[in-house]
N, CA, C, O and CB atoms as a CASP TS submission, in Angstrom:
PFRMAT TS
TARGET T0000
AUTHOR 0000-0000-0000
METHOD Language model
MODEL 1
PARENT N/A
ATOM      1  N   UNK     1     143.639 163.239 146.377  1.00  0.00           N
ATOM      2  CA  UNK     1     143.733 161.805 146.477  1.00  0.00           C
ATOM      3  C   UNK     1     145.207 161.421 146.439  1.00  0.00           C
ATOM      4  O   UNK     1     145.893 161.557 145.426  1.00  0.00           O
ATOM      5  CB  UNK     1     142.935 161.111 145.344  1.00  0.00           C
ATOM      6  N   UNK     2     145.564 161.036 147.349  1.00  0.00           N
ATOM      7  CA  UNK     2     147.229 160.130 147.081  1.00  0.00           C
ATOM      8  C   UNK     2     146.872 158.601 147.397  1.00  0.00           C
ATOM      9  O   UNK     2     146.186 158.183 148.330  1.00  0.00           O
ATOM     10  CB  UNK     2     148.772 160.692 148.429  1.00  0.00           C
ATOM     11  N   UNK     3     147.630 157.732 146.195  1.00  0.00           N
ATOM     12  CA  UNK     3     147.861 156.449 145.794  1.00  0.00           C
ATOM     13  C   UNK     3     149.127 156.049 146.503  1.00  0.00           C
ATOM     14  O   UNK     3     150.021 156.816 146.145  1.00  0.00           O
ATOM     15  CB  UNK     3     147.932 156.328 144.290  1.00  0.00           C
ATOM     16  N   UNK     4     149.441 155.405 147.124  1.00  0.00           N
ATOM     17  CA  UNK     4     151.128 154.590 147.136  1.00  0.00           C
ATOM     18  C   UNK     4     150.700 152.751 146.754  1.00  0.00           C
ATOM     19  O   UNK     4     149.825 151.908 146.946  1.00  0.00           O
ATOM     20  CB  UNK     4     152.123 154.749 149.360  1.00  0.00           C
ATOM     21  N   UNK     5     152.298 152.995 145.973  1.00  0.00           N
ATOM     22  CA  UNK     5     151.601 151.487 145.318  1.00  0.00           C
ATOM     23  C   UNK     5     153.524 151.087 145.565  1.00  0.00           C
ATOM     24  O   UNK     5     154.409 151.813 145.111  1.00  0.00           O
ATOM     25  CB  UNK     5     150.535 151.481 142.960  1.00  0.00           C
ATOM     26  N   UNK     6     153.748 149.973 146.260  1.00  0.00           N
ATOM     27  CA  UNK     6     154.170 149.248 146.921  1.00  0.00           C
ATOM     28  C   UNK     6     154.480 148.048 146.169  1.00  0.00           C
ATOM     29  O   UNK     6     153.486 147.456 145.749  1.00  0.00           O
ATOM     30  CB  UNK     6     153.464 149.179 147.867  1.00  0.00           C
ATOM     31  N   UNK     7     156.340 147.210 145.715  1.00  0.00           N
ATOM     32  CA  UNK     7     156.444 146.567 145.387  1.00  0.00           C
ATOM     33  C   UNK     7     157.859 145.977 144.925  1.00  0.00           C
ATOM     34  O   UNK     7     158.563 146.908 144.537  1.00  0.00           O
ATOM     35  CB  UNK     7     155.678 146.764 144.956  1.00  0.00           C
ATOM     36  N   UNK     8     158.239 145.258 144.874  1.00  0.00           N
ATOM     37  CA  UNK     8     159.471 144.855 144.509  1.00  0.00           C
ATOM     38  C   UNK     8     159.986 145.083 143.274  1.00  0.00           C
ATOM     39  O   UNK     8     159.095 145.273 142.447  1.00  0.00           O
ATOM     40  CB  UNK     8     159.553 143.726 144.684  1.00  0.00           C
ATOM     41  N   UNK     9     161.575 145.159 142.642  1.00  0.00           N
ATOM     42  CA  UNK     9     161.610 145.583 141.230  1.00  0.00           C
ATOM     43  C   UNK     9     160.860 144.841 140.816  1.00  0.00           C
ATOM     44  O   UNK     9     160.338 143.880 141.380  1.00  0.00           O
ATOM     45  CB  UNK     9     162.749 145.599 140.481  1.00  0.00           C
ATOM     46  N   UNK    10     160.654 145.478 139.095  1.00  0.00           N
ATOM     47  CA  UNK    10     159.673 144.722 138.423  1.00  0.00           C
ATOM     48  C   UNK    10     158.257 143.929 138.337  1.00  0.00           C
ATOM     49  O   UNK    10     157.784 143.160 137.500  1.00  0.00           O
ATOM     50  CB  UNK    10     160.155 144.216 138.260  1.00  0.00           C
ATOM     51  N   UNK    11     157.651 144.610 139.935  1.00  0.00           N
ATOM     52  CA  UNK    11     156.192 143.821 139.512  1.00  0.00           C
ATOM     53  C   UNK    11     155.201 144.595 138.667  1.00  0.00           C
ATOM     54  O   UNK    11     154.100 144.115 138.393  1.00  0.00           O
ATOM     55  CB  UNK    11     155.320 143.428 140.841  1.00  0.00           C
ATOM     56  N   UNK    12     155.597 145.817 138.244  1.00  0.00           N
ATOM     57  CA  UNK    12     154.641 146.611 137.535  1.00  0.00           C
ATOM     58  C   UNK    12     154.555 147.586 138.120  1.00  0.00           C
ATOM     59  O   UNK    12     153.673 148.357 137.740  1.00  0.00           O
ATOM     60  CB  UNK    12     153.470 146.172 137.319  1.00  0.00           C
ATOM     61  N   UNK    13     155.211 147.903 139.019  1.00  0.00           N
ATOM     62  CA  UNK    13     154.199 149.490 139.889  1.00  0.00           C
ATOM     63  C   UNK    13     154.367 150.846 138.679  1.00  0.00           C
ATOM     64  O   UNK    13     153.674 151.863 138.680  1.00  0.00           O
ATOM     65  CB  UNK    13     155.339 150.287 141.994  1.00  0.00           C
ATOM     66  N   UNK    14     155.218 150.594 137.926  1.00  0.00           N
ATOM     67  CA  UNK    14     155.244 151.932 137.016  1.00  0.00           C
ATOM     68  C   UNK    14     154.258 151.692 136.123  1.00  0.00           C
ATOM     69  O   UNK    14     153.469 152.636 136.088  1.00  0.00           O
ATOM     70  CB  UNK    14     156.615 152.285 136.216  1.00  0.00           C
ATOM     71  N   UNK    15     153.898 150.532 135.158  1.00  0.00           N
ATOM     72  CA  UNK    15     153.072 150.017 134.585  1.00  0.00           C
ATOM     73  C   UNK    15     151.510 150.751 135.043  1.00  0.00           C
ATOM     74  O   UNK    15     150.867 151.640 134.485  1.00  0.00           O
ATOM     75  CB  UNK    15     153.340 148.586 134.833  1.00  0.00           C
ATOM     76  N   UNK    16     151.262 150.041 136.168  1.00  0.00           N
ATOM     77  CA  UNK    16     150.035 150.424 136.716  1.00  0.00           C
ATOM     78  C   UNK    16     149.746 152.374 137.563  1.00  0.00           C
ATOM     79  O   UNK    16     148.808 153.149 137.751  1.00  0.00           O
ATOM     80  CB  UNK    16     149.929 149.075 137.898  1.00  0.00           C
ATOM     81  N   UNK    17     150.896 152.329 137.750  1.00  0.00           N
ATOM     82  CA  UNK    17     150.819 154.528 137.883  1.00  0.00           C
ATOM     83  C   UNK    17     150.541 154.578 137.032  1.00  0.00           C
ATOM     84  O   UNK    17     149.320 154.729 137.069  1.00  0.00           O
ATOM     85  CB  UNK    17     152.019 155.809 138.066  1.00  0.00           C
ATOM     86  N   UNK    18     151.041 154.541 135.591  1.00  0.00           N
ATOM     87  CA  UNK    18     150.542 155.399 134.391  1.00  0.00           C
ATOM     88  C   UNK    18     149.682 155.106 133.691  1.00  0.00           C
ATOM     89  O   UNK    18     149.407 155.520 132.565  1.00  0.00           O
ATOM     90  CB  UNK    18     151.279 155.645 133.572  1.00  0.00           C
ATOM     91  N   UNK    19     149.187 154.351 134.337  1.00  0.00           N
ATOM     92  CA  UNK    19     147.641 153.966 134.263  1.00  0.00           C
ATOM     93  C   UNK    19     146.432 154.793 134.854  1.00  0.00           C
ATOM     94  O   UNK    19     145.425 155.185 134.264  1.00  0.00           O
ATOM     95  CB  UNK    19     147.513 152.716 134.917  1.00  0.00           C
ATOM     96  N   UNK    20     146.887 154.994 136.499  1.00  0.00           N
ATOM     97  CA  UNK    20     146.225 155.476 137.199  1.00  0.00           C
ATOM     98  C   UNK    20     146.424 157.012 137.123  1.00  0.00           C
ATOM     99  O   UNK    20     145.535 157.714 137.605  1.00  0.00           O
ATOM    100  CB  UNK    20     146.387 154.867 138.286  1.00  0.00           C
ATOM    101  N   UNK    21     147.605 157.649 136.513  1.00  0.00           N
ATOM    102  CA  UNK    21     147.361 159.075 136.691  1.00  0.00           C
ATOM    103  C   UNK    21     147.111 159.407 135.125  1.00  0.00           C
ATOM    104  O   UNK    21     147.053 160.584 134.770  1.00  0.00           O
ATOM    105  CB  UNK    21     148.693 159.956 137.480  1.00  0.00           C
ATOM    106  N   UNK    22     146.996 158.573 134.390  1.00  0.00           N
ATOM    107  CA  UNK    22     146.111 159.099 133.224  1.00  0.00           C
ATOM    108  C   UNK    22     144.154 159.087 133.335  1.00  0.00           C
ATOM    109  O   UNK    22     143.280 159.907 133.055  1.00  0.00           O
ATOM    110  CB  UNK    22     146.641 158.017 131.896  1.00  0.00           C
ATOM    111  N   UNK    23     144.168 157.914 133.802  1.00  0.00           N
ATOM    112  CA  UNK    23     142.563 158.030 134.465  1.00  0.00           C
ATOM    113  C   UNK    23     142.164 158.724 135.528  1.00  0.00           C
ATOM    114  O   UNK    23     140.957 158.813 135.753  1.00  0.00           O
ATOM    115  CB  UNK    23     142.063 156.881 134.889  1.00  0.00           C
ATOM    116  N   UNK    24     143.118 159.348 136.383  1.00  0.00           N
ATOM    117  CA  UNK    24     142.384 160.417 137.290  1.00  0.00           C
ATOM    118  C   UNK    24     143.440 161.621 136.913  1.00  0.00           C
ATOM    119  O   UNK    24     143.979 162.026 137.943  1.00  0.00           O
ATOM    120  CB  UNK    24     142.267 159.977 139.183  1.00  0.00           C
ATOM    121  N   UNK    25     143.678 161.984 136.293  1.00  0.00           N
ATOM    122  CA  UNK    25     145.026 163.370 136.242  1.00  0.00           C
ATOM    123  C   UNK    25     145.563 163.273 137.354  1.00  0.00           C
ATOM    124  O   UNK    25     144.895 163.743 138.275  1.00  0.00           O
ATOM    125  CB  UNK    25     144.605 165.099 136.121  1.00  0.00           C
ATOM    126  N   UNK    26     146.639 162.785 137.645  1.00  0.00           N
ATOM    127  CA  UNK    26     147.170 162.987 139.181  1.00  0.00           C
ATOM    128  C   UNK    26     148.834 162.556 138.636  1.00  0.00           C
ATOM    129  O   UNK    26     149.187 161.623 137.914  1.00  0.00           O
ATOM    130  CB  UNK    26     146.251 161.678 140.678  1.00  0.00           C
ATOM    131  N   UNK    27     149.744 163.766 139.379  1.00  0.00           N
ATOM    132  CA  UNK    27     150.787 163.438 139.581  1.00  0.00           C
ATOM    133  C   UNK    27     151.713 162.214 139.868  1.00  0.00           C
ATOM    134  O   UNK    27     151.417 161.548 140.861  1.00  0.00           O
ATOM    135  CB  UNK    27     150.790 163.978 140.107  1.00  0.00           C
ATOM    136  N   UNK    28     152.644 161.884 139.233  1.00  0.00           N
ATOM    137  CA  UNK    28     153.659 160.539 139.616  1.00  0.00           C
ATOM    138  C   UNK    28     154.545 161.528 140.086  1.00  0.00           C
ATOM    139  O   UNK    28     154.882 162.685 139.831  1.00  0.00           O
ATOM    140  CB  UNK    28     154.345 159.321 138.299  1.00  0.00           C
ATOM    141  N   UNK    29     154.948 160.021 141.384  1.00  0.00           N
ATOM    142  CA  UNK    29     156.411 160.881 142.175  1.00  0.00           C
ATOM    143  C   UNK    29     157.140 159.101 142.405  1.00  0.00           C
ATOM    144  O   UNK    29     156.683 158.225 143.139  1.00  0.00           O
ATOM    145  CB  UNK    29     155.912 162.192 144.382  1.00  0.00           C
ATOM    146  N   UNK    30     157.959 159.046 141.807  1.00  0.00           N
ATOM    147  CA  UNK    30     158.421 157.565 142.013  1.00  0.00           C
ATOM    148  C   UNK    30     160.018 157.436 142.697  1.00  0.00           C
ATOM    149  O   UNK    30     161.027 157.183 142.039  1.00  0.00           O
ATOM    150  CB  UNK    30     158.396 156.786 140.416  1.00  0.00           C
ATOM    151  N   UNK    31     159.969 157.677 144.184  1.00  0.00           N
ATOM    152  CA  UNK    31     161.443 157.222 144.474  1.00  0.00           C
ATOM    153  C   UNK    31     161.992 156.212 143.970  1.00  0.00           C
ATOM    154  O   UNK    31     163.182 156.197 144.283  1.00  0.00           O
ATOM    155  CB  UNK    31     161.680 156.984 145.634  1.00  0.00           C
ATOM    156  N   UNK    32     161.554 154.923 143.019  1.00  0.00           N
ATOM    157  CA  UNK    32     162.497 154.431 141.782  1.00  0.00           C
ATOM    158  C   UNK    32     163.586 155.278 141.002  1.00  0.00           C
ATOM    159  O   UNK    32     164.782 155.022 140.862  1.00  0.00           O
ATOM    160  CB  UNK    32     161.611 154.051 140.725  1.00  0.00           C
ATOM    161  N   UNK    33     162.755 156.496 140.470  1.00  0.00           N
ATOM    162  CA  UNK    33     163.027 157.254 139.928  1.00  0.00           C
ATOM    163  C   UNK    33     164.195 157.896 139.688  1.00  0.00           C
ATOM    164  O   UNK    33     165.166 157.910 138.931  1.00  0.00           O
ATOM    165  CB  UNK    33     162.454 157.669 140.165  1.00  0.00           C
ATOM    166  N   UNK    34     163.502 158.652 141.053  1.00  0.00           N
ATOM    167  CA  UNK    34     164.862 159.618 142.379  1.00  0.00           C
ATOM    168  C   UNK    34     166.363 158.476 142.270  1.00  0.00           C
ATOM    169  O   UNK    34     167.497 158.740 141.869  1.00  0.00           O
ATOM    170  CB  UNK    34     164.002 159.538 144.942  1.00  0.00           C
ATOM    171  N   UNK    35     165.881 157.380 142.717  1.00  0.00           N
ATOM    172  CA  UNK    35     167.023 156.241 143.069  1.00  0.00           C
ATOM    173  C   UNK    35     167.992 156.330 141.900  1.00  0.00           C
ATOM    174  O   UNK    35     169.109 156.826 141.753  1.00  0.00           O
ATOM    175  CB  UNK    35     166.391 154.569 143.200  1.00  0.00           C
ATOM    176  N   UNK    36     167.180 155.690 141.157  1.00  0.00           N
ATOM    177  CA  UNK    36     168.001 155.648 139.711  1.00  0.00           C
ATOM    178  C   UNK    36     168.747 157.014 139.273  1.00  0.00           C
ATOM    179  O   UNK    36     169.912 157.069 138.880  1.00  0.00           O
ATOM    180  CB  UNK    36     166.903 155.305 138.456  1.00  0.00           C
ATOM    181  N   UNK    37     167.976 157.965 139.395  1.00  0.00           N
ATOM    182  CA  UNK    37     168.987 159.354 139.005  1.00  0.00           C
ATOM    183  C   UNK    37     170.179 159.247 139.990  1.00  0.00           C
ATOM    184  O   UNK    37     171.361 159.229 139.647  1.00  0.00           O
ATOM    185  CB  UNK    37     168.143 161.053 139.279  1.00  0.00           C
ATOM    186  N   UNK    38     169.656 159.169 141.409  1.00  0.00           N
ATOM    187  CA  UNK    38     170.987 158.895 142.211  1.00  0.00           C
ATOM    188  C   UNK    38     171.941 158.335 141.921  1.00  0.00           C
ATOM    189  O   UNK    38     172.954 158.987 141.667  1.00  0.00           O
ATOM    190  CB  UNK    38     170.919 158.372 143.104  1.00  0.00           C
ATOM    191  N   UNK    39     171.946 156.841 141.857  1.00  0.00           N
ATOM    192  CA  UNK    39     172.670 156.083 141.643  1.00  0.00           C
ATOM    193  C   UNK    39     173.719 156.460 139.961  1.00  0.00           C
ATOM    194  O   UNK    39     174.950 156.485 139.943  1.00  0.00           O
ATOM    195  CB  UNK    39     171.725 154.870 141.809  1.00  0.00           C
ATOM    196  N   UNK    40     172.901 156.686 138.843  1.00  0.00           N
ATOM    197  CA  UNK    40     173.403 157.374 137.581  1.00  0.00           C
ATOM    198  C   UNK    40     174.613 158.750 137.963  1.00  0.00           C
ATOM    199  O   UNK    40     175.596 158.860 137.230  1.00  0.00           O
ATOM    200  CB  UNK    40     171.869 158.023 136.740  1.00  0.00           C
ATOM    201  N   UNK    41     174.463 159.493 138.861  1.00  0.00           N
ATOM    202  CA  UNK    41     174.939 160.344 139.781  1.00  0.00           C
ATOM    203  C   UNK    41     176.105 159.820 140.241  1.00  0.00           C
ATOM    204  O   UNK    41     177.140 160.373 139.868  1.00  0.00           O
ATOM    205  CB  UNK    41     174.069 160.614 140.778  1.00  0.00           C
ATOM    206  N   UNK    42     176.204 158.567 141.209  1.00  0.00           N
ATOM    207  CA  UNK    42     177.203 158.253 141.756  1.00  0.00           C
ATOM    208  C   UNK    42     177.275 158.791 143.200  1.00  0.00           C
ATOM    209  O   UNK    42     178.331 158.597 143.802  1.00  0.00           O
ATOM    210  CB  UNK    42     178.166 158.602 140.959  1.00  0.00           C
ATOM    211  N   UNK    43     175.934 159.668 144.038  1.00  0.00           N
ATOM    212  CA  UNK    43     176.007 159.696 144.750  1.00  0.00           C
ATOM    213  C   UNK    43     176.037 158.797 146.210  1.00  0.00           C
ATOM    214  O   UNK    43     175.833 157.586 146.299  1.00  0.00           O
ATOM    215  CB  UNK    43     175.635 160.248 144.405  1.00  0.00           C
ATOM    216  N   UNK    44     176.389 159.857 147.463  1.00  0.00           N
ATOM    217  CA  UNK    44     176.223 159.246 148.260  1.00  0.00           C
ATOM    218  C   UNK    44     174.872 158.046 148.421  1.00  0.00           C
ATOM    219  O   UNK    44     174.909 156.834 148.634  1.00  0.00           O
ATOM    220  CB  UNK    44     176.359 160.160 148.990  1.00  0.00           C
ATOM    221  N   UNK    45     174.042 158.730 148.271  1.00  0.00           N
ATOM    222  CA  UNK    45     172.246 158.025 148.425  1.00  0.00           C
ATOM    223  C   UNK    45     172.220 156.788 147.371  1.00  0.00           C
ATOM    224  O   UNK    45     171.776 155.666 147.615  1.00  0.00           O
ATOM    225  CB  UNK    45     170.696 159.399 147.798  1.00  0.00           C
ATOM    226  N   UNK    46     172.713 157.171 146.308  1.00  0.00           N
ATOM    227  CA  UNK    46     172.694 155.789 144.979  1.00  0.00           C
ATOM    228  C   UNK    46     173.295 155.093 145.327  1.00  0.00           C
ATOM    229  O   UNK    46     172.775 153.983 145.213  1.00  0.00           O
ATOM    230  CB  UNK    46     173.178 155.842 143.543  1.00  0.00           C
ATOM    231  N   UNK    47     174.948 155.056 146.081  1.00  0.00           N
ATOM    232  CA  UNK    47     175.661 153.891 145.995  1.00  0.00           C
ATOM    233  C   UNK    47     175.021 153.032 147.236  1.00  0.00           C
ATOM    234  O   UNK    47     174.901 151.807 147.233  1.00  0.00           O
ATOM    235  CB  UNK    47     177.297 154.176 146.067  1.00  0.00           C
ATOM    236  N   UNK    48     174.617 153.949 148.340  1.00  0.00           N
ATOM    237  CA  UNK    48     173.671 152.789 149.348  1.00  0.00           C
ATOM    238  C   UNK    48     172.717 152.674 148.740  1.00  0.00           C
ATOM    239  O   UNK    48     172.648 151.457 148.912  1.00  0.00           O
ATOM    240  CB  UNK    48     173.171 153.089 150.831  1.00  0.00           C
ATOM    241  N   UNK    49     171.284 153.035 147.731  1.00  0.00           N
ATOM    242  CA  UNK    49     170.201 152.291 146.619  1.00  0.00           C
ATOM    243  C   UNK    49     170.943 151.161 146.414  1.00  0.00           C
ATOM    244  O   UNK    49     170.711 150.050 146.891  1.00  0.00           O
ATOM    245  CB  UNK    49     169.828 153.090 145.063  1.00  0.00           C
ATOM    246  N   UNK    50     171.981 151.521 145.580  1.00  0.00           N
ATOM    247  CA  UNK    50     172.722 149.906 145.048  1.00  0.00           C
ATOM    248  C   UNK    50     172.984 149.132 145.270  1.00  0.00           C
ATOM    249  O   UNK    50     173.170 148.196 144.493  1.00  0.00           O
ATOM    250  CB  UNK    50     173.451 149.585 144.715  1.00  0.00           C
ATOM    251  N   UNK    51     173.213 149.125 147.103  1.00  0.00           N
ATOM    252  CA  UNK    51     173.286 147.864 147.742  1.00  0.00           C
ATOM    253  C   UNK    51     172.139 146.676 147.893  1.00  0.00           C
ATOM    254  O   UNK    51     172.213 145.474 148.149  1.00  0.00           O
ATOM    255  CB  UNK    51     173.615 148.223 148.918  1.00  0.00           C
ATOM    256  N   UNK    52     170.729 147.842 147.530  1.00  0.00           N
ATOM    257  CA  UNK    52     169.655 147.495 148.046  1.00  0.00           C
ATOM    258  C   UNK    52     169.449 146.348 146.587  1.00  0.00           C
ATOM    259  O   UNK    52     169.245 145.134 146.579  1.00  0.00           O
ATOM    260  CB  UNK    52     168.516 148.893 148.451  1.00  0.00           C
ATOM    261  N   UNK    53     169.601 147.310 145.469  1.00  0.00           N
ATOM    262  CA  UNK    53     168.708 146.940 144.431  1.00  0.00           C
ATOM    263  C   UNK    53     169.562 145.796 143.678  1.00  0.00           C
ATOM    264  O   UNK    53     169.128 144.974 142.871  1.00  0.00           O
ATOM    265  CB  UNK    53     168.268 148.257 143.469  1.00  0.00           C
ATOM    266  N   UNK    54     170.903 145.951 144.151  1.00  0.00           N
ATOM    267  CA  UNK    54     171.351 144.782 143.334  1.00  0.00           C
ATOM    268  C   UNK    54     171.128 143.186 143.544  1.00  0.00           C
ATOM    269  O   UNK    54     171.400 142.175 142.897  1.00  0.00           O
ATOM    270  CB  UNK    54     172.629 144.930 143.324  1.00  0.00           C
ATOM    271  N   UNK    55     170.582 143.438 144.606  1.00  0.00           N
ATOM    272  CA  UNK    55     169.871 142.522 145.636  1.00  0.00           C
ATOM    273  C   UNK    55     168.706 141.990 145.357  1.00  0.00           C
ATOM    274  O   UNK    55     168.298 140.875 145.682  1.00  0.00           O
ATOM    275  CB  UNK    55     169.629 143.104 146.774  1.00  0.00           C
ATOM    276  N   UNK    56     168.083 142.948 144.643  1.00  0.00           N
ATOM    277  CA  UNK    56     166.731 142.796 144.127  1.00  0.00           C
ATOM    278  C   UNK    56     165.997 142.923 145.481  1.00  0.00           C
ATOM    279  O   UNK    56     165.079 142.189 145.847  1.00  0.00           O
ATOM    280  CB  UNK    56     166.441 141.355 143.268  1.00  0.00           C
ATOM    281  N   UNK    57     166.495 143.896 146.135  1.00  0.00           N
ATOM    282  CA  UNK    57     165.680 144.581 147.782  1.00  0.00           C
ATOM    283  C   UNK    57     165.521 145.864 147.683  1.00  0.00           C
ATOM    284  O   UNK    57     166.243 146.588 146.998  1.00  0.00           O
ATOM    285  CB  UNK    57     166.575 144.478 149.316  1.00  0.00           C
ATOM    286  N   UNK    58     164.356 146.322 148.507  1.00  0.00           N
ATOM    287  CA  UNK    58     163.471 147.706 148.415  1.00  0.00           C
ATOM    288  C   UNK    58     164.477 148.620 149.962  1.00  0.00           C
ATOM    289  O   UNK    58     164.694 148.522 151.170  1.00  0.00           O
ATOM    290  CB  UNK    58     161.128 147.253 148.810  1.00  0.00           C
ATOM    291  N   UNK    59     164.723 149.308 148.970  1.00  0.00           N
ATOM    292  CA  UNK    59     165.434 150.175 149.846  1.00  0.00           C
ATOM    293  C   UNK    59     164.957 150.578 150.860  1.00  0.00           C
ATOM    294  O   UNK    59     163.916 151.223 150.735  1.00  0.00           O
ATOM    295  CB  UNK    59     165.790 151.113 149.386  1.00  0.00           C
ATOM    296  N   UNK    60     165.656 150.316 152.622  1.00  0.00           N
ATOM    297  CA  UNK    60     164.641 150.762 153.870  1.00  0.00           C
ATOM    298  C   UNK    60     164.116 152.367 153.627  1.00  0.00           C
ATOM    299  O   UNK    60     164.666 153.254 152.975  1.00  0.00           O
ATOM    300  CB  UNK    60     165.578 150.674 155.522  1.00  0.00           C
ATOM    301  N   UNK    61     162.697 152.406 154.489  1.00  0.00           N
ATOM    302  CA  UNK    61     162.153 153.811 154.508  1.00  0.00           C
ATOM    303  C   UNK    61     163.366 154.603 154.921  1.00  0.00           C
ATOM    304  O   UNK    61     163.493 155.562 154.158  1.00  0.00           O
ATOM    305  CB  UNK    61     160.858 154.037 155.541  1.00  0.00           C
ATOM    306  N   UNK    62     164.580 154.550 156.113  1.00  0.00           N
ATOM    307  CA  UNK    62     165.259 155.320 156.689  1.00  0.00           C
ATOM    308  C   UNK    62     166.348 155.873 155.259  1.00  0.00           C
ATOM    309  O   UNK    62     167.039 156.890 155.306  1.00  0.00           O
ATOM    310  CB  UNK    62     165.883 154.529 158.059  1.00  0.00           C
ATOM    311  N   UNK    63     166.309 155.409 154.671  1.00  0.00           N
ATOM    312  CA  UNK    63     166.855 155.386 152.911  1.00  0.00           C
ATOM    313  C   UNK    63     166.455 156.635 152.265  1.00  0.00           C
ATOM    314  O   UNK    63     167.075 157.635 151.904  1.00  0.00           O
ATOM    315  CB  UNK    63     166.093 154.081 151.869  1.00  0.00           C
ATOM    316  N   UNK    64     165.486 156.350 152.235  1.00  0.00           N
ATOM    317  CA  UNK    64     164.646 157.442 151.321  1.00  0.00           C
ATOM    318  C   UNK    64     163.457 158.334 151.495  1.00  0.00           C
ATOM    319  O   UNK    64     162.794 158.975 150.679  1.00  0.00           O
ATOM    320  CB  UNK    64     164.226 156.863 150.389  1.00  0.00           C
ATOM    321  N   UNK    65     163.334 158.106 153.561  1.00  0.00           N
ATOM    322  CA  UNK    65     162.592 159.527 153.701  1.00  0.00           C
ATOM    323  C   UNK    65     163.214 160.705 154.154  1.00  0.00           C
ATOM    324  O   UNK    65     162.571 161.751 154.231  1.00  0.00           O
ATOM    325  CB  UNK    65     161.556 159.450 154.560  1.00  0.00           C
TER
END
């Protein structure tokens, strides 16, 4: 079963994963995540995240697939 749950900072999407992979055992994979380590990093990939997020904008797919 794969879930994608879709949303702007802060509407809950982490909230509601660890919800959902405690009621079905299922893996979290959260490019939030990824982002944030990036960006903590100082990498290339974080400092363009940062453009996104300081914005309070979802980083394009071409971003982060």
């Amino acid at each position: 079963m794969n879930i994608l749950i879709f949303g702007p900072p802060l509407a809950g999407k982490g909230t509601q994963s660890k919800k959902i992979i405690n009621d079905f055992g299922l893996i979290h994979l959260s490019t939030g995540d990824v982002l944030r380590q990036e960006k903590t990093q100082k990498s290339e990939l974080g400092i363009k995240a940062s453009e996104y997020s300081s914005k309070g904008l979802l980083a394009p797919g071409d971003l982060v697939a």
